[in-house]
TORTOR-859408 format. One record per residue (C-alpha): x, y, z; residue in one letter. Coordinates in steps of 0.25 Angstrom, whole numbers, padded with zeros to 4 digits, always signed. Example, Ala and Ser with C-alpha at 12.3 -4.5 7.8 and 13.67 -1.06 7.14 Angstrom:
<rs>
+0049-0018+0031a
+0055-0004+0029s
</rs>
This chain:
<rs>
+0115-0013+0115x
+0124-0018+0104x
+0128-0009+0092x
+0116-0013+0083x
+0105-0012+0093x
+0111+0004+0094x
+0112+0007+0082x
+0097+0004+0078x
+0092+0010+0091x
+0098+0023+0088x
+0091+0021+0074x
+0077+0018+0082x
+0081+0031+0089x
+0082+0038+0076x
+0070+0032+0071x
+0061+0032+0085x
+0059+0019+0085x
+0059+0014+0099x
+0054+0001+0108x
+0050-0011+0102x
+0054-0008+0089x
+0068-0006+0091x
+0070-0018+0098x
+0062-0025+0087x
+0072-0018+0078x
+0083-0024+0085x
+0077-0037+0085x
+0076-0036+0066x
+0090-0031+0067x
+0094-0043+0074x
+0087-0053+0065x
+0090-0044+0054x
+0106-0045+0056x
+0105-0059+0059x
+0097-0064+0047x
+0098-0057+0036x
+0107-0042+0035x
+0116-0047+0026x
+0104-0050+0017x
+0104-0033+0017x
+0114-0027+0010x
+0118-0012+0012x
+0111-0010+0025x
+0117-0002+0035x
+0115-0004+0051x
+0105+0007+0052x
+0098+0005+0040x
+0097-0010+0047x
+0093-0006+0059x
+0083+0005+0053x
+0075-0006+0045x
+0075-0015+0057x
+0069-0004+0066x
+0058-0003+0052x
+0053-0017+0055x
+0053-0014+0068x
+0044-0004+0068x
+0036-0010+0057x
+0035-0024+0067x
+0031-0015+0078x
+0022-0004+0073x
+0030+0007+0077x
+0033+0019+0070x
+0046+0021+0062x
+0048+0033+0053x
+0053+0026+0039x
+0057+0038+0033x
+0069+0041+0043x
+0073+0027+0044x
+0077+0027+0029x
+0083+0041+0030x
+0090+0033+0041x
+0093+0020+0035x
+0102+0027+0024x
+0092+0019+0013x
+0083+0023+0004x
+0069+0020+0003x
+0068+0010-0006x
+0081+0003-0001x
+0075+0004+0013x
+0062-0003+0009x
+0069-0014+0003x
+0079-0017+0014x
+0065-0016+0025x
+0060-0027+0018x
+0071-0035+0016x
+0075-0035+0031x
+0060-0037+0033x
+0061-0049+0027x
+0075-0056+0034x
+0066-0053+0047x
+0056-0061+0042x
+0046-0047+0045x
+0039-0046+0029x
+0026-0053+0034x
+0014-0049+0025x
+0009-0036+0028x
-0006-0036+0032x
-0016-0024+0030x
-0018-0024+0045x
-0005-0021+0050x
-0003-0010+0038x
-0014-0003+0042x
-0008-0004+0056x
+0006+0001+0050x
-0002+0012+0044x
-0010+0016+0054x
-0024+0013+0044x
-0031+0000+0051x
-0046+0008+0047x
-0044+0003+0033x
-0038-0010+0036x
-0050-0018+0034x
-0052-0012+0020x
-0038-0014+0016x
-0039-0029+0020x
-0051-0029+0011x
-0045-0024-0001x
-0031-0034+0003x
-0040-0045+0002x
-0049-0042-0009x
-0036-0038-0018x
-0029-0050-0015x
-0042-0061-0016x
-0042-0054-0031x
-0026-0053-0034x
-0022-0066-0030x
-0010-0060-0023x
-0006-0072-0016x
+0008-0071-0021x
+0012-0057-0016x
+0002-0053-0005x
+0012-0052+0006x
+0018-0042-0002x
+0013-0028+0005x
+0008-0019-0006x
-0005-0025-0008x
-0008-0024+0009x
-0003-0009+0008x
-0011-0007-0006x
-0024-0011+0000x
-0022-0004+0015x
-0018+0009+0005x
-0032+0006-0003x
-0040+0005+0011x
-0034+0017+0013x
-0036+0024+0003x
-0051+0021+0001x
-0053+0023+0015x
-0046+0037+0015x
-0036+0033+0027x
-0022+0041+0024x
-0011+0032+0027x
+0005+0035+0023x
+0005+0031+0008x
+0022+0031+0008x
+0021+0020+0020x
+0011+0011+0012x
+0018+0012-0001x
+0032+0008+0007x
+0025-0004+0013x
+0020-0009+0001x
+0035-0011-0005x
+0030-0005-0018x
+0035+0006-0027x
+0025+0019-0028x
+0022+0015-0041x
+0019+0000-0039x
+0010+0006-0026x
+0003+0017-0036x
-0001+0004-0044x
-0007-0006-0033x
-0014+0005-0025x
-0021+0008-0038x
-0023-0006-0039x
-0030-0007-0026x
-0037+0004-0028x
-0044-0001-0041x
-0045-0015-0033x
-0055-0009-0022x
-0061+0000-0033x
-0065-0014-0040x
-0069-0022-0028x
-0077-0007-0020x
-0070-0010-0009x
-0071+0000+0005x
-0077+0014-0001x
-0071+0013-0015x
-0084+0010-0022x
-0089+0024-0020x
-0081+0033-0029x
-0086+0048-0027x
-0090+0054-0041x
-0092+0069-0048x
-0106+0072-0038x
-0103+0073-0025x
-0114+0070-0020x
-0116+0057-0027x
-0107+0043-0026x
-0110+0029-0035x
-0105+0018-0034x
-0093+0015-0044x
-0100+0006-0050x
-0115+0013-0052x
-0107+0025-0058x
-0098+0012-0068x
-0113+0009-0071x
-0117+0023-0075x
-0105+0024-0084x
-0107+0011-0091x
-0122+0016-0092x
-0117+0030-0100x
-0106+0022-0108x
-0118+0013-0115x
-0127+0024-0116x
-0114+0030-0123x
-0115+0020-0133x
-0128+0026-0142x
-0119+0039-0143x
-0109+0031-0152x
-0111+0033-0167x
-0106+0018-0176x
-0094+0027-0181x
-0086+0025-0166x
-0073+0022-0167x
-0072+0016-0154x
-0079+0002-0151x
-0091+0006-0140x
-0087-0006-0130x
-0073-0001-0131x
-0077+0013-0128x
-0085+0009-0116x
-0075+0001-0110x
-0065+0013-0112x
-0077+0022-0105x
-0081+0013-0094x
-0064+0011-0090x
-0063+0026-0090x
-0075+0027-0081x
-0069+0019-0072x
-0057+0026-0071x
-0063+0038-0069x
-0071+0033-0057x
-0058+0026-0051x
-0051+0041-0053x
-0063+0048-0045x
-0062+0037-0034x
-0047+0038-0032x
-0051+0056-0032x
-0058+0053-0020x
-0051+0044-0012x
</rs>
């Protein structure tokens, strides 16, 4: 065993990760080394060795404990992400990421039907042809099924695989979220409402609002300062966000 292939078992040892994925490890560092590490600037052995071991893993659905290998790594988070990737790509290993094998990856296959329903839909709609293998709209939409479904998953995990920023991720899961609202996809069509015991549809209760909003119109005097079209409008959009707000209360 060669000075290299000891020093990133040791740091397998220190990770427990053992089998297959050390010598797949071996096999990244390899290639890594031969094609592309001067491509990587201010990397050090074991941060090298310690991403290598990261695809690994990743490559053979094993476990890895992330949290240590950055401690480990001496980088920080952000740093870490960014230099994963980019090894990712000199081995030729970014393939798109589909919802199946993330709902493998995090261990929520019951929902993978629904969040390949809502992938699809959303990209029929959005014309992301461009940028689809990018991974924040597979993880948006296994978050989605998720969430509608009431499965718990890791959220720290999904946002990471997603390469977004929290606020950037904030913004497309509410995207989503409104998306299957809009199209009554899985259970989001029923939205629970003040009475218990009674549930209607999202749009019945839309139509009973509209109903009282007209009605509402014999109550104005001439002397209203504010246009009745542009007050119903105003009405009818604050309806709707009210009875967005109590869906997302009880999810």
């Amino acid at each position: 065993m060669n000075k290299e292939s000891s020093m990133l078992v040791k740091t397998a040892n220190k990770l427990g990760v053992v089998g297959p994925a050390v010598k797949k490890a071996e096999e990244f560092l390899r290639t890594f080394q031969a094609k592309g590490s001067v491509k990587v600037k201010n990397l050090s052995d074991v941060a090298k060795n310690i991403l290598c071991l990261d695809l690994a893993t990743t490559h053979m659905s094993a476990r890895f404990d992330k949290e240590t290998a950055i401690k480990l790594s001496g980088l920080k988070k952000p740093a870490y992400q960014l230099s994963l990737h980019t090894v990712e790509k000199i081995l030729d290993l970014d393939k798109p990421l589909t919802v199946s094998e993330l709902c493998v990856q995090l261990s929520c296959t019951v929902i993978k039907e629904l969040a390949e329903e809502i992938f699809e839909k959303y990209k029929s709609n959005n014309r992301l042809s461009e940028h689809i293998d990018h991974p924040q709209y597979i993880a948006a939409a296994v978050y989605t099924a998720c969430k509608l479904k009431k499965v718990k998953i890791q959220k720290p995990q999904i946002v990471e695989i997603s390469r977004l920023k929290p606020q950037q991720w904030k913004e497309l899961t509410i995207e989503f979220e409104k998306f299957a609202l809009s199209f009554g996809i899985g259970s989001v069509r029923k939205s629970k409402i003040s009475d218990p015991k009674s549930t209607l549809d999202v749009d019945e209760l839309a139509k009973d609002i509209e109903r009282k909003v007209v009605l509402k119109k014999n109550q104005f005097d001439e002397e209203q300062i504010e246009d009745y079209e542009t007050w119903k409008k105003r009405i009818l959009d604050e309806a709707y966000e009210a009875l967005k707000t109590n869906y997302n209360d009880n999810l």
